[in-house]
Wavefront OBJ file of the C-alpha trace (Angstrom):
o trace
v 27.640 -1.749 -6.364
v 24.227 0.048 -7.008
v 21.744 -1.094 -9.822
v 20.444 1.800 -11.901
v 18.027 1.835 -14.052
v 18.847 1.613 -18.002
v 16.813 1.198 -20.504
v 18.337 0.869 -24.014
v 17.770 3.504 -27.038
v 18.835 4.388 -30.516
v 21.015 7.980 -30.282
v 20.695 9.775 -33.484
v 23.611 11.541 -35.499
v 23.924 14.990 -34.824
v 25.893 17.702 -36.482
v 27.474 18.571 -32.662
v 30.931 17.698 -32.411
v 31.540 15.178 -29.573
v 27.851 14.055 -29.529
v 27.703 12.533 -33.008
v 26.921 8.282 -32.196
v 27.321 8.660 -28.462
v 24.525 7.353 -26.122
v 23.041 10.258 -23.669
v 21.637 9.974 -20.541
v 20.344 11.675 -17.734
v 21.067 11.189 -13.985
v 18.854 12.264 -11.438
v 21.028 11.580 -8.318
v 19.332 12.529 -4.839
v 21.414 12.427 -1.798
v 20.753 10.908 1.667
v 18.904 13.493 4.649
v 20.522 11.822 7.665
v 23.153 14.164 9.348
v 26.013 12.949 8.039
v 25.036 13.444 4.633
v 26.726 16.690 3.763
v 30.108 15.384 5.501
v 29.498 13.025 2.978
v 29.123 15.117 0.250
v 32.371 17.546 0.905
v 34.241 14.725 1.840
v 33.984 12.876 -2.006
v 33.411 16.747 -3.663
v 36.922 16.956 -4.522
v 37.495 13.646 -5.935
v 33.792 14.583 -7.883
v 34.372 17.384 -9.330
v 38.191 16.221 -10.470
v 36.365 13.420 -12.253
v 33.629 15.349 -13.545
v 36.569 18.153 -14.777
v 38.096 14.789 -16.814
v 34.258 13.935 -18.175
v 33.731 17.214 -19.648
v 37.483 17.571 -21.246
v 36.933 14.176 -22.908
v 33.072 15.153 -24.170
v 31.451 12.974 -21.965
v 29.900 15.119 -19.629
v 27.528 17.481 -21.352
v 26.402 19.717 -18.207
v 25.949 18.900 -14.636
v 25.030 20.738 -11.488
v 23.526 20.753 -7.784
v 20.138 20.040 -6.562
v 19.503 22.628 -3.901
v 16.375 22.708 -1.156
v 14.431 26.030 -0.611
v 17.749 27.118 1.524
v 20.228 26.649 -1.224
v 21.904 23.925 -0.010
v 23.069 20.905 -2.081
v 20.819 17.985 -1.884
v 21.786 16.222 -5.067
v 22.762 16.096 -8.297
v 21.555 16.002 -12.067
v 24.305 15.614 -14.769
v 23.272 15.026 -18.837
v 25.988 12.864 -20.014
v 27.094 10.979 -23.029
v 29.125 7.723 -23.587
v 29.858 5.565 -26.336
v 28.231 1.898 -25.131
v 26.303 1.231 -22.303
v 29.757 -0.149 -20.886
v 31.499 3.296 -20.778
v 28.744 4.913 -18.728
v 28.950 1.309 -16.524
v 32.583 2.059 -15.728
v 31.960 5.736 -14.845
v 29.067 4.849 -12.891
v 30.599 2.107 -10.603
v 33.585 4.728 -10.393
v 31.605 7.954 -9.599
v 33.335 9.119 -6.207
v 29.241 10.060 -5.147
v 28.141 6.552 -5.614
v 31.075 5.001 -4.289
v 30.978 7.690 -1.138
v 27.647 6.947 -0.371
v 26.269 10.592 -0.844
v 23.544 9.547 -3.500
v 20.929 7.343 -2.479
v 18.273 7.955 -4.967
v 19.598 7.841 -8.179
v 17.660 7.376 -11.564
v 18.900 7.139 -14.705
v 17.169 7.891 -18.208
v 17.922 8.503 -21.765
v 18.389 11.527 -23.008
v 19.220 13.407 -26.215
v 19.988 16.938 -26.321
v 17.834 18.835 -28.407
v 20.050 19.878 -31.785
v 18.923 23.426 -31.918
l 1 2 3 4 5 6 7 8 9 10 11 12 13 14 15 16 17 18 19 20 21 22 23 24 25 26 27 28 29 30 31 32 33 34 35 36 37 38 39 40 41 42 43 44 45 46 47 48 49 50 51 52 53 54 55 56 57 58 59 60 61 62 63 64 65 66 67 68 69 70 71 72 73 74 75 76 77 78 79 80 81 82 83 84 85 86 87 88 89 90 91 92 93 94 95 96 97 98 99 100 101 102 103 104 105 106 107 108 109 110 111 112 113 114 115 116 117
Protein backbone atom coordinates (compact mmCIF):
# COMPACT_ATOMS: atom_id res chain seq x y z
CA UNK A 1 0.00 0.00 0.00
CA UNK A 2 1.10 3.62 -0.97
CA UNK A 3 1.13 6.58 1.62
CA UNK A 4 -0.47 9.73 0.26
CA UNK A 5 -0.43 12.73 1.50
CA UNK A 6 -3.61 14.07 3.61
CA UNK A 7 -3.90 16.79 5.37
CA UNK A 8 -7.17 17.32 7.30
CA UNK A 9 -9.81 20.32 6.59
CA UNK A 10 -13.19 21.64 7.49
CA UNK A 11 -15.66 21.18 4.11
CA UNK A 12 -18.29 23.76 4.20
CA UNK A 13 -22.14 23.22 3.47
CA UNK A 14 -23.07 23.91 0.13
CA UNK A 15 -26.40 24.27 -1.52
CA UNK A 16 -25.07 21.39 -4.31
CA UNK A 17 -26.79 18.28 -3.94
CA UNK A 18 -24.35 15.39 -3.24
CA UNK A 19 -21.59 17.79 -2.02
CA UNK A 20 -23.37 19.15 1.05
CA UNK A 21 -20.84 17.75 4.37
CA UNK A 22 -18.65 15.64 2.14
CA UNK A 23 -14.80 16.08 2.30
CA UNK A 24 -13.17 17.02 -1.32
CA UNK A 25 -10.02 16.36 -2.54
CA UNK A 26 -7.85 16.52 -5.31
CA UNK A 27 -5.56 13.83 -6.83
CA UNK A 28 -2.76 14.60 -8.87
CA UNK A 29 -1.75 11.05 -10.01
CA UNK A 30 1.40 10.89 -12.44
CA UNK A 31 2.21 7.66 -14.04
CA UNK A 32 5.54 5.80 -14.41
CA UNK A 33 7.88 6.62 -18.00
CA UNK A 34 9.51 3.19 -18.19
CA UNK A 35 8.19 1.16 -21.25
CA UNK A 36 5.89 -0.81 -19.77
CA UNK A 37 3.99 1.90 -18.41
CA UNK A 38 1.19 2.26 -20.90
CA UNK A 39 0.70 -1.73 -20.90
CA UNK A 40 0.16 -0.82 -17.56
CA UNK A 41 -2.21 1.67 -17.97
CA UNK A 42 -4.66 -0.27 -20.63
CA UNK A 43 -4.23 -3.24 -18.81
CA UNK A 44 -6.08 -1.72 -15.27
CA UNK A 45 -8.20 1.02 -17.73
CA UNK A 46 -11.10 -1.15 -17.75
CA UNK A 47 -11.29 -2.08 -14.23
CA UNK A 48 -10.61 2.13 -13.78
CA UNK A 49 -12.94 3.48 -15.51
CA UNK A 50 -15.75 0.71 -14.23
CA UNK A 51 -14.86 2.00 -10.78
CA UNK A 52 -14.68 5.49 -11.59
CA UNK A 53 -18.36 4.92 -13.61
CA UNK A 54 -19.58 3.56 -9.80
CA UNK A 55 -17.78 6.90 -8.09
CA UNK A 56 -19.60 9.29 -10.14
CA UNK A 57 -23.21 7.37 -9.93
CA UNK A 58 -22.83 7.40 -6.13
CA UNK A 59 -21.59 11.39 -6.05
CA UNK A 60 -18.28 10.67 -5.15
CA UNK A 61 -16.42 11.44 -8.05
CA UNK A 62 -16.92 15.04 -9.05
CA UNK A 63 -14.81 15.10 -12.47
CA UNK A 64 -11.77 13.28 -13.52
CA UNK A 65 -9.65 13.02 -16.61
CA UNK A 66 -6.15 12.25 -18.37
CA UNK A 67 -2.90 13.95 -18.11
CA UNK A 68 -1.56 14.01 -21.63
CA UNK A 69 2.30 15.01 -22.84
CA UNK A 70 2.76 17.46 -25.82
CA UNK A 71 1.75 14.20 -28.08
CA UNK A 72 -1.56 13.55 -26.49
CA UNK A 73 -0.85 10.62 -24.88
CA UNK A 74 -1.97 9.69 -21.32
CA UNK A 75 0.60 10.23 -18.74
CA UNK A 76 -1.60 10.49 -15.69
CA UNK A 77 -4.40 11.38 -14.04
CA UNK A 78 -6.21 14.24 -11.98
CA UNK A 79 -9.69 13.39 -10.50
CA UNK A 80 -11.63 16.09 -7.87
CA UNK A 81 -13.42 13.81 -5.62
CA UNK A 82 -15.56 13.84 -2.57
CA UNK A 83 -16.11 11.36 0.36
CA UNK A 84 -17.72 11.43 3.55
CA UNK A 85 -14.59 10.69 6.23
CA UNK A 86 -11.18 10.45 5.53
CA UNK A 87 -11.92 6.54 5.74
CA UNK A 88 -14.15 6.43 2.59
CA UNK A 89 -11.54 8.07 0.38
CA UNK A 90 -8.90 5.43 2.36
CA UNK A 91 -10.92 2.50 1.04
CA UNK A 92 -11.19 3.88 -2.52
CA UNK A 93 -7.69 4.76 -2.52
CA UNK A 94 -6.14 1.37 -1.42
CA UNK A 95 -8.80 -0.06 -4.01
CA UNK A 96 -8.11 2.24 -7.04
CA UNK A 97 -7.27 -0.42 -9.88
CA UNK A 98 -4.26 2.52 -10.91
CA UNK A 99 -2.67 2.31 -7.57
CA UNK A 100 -3.09 -1.22 -7.12
CA UNK A 101 -1.78 -1.79 -11.01
CA UNK A 102 1.12 0.10 -10.50
CA UNK A 103 0.41 2.75 -13.30
CA UNK A 104 0.67 5.85 -10.86
CA UNK A 105 3.80 6.50 -9.28
CA UNK A 106 3.56 10.07 -8.35
CA UNK A 107 0.54 10.68 -6.75
CA UNK A 108 -0.40 13.77 -4.50
CA UNK A 109 -3.27 14.36 -2.81
CA UNK A 110 -4.85 17.80 -1.57
CA UNK A 111 -8.00 19.30 -0.37
CA UNK A 112 -10.20 20.72 -2.39
CA UNK A 113 -13.59 22.45 -2.47
CA UNK A 114 -15.37 23.22 -5.51
CA UNK A 115 -16.10 26.67 -5.94
CA UNK A 116 -20.20 27.12 -5.31
CA UNK A 117 -20.80 29.37 -8.22
Amino acid sequence: MQNFVLRAFVAEEMSVSKIINMKQYVVIAKDGNDESAMERRMDSRPAHLAGAKALKENGNLVVAGALLDDAGNMRGSVMIMQFESDDAFADWYNNEPYIKGNVWKEIEVKPFRVANV
